[in-house]
Each structure stands twice: as C-alpha cells, then as structure tokens.
C-alpha positions in Angstrom: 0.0 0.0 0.0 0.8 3.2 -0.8 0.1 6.8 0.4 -0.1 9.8 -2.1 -0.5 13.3 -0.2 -0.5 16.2 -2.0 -1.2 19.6 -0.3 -2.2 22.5 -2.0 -1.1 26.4 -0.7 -3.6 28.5 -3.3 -3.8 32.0 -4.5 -4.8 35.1 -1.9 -7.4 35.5 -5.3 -8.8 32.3 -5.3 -12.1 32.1 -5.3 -14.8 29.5 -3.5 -15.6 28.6 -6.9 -12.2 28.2 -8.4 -10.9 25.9 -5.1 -14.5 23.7 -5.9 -13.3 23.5 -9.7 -9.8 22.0 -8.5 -11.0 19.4 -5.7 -14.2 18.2 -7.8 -11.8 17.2 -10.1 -9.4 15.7 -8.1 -12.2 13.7 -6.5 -13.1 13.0 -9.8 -9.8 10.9 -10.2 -10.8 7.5 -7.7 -13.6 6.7 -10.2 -11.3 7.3 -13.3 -8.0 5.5 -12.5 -7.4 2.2 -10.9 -5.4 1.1 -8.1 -6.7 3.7 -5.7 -8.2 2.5 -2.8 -8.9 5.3 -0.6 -9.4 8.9 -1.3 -9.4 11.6 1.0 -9.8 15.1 0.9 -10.1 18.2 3.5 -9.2 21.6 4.5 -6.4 23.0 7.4 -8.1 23.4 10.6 -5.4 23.3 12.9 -5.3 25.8 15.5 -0.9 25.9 15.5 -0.8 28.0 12.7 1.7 25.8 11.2 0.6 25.2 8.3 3.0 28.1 6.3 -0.6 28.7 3.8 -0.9 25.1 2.6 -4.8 24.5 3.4 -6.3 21.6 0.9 -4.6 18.1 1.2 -5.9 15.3 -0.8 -4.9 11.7 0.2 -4.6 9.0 -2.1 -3.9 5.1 -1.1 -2.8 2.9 -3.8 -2.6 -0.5 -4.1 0.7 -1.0 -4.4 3.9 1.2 -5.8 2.9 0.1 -9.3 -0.5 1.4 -9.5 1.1 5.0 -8.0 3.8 5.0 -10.6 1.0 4.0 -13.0 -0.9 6.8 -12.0 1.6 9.8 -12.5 0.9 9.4 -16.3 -2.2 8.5 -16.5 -4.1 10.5 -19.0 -6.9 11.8 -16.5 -4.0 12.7 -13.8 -2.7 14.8 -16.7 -5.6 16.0 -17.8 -6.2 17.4 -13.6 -3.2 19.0 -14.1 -4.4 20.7 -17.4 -7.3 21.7 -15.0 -5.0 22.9 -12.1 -3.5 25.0 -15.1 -6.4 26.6 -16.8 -8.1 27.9 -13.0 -4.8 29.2 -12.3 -4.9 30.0 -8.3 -2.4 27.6 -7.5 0.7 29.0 -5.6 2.4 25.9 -4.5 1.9 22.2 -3.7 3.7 19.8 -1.5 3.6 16.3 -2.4 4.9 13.6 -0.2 4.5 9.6 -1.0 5.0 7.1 1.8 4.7 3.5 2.7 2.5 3.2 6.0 3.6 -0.2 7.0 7.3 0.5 7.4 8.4 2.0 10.1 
C-alpha cells in the first residue's frame, strides 16, 4: 500500500468557486483511475498555525507502488493537471509519498 499526499497552498485571489473547480476534479480521479483504494480530501483546521498557507490536502492510497507509478501518467492525472493549469490559483503544492507499513 501506498500513500499519495498532495497539499495545496492557493492564490490570496482564489475564489470559492475556483478551489470547488480543482478538488471536484481531483475527486473525480478514484472513479477514473485504478489502483486507488482510498481517497481523502479536507481543509487545514489546525489551531498551530503551522501550516506556512498550505490549506487543501488530498490523500490517495494505492494498491501497491505500481499502481502509484502507473498513475503519474495516467491521461486523467494529466488532464487534472491541465485543469490545475487553466483555474490558475495555484501557488504551490507539496507532495509527499509514503509507505505506512514501514516504520
């Protein structure tokens, strides 16, 4: 199994509408691709203020490695980064890929 977290820090601009736009179609992805197994998705509410303006993390579980490296270029993962793109409001992301049964 594998764990795909991606964070998102977005645009002082961004709008309601433009941050729906980006995690609709990142939800979109678990129907579209296989090998994910879990997908999970919510917004920064810790009270440490450590957080440096990342506020949207998505989590993905694979399968396995393989279906993680077969995801990266999938045509609908590319095709959410044409998305990511086209809105625009997207100052930085962190990604970070781990294997939860190691220690």
């Amino acid at each position: 199994m594998i764990r795909h977290i991606v964070i998102f820090k977005y645009r002082n601009d961004a709008t309601p509408e433009q941050v729906k736009t980006i995690s609709d179609a990142f939800w979109a992805l678990k129907d579209r691709i296989s090998g994910i197994i879990g997908f999970e998705a919510g917004v920064n509410n810790s009270p440490e203020n450590l957080n440096r303006s990342f506020t949207h993390i998505f989590q993905l579980t694979f399968i396995d490695a393989a279906a993680r490296d077969a995801y990266l270029p999938h045509p609908e993962h590319k095709a959410f980064g044409e998305t990511l793109r086209s809105v625009g409001i997207l100052d930085e992301v962190f990604v970070i890929d781990y294997d939860p049964a190691t220690d």
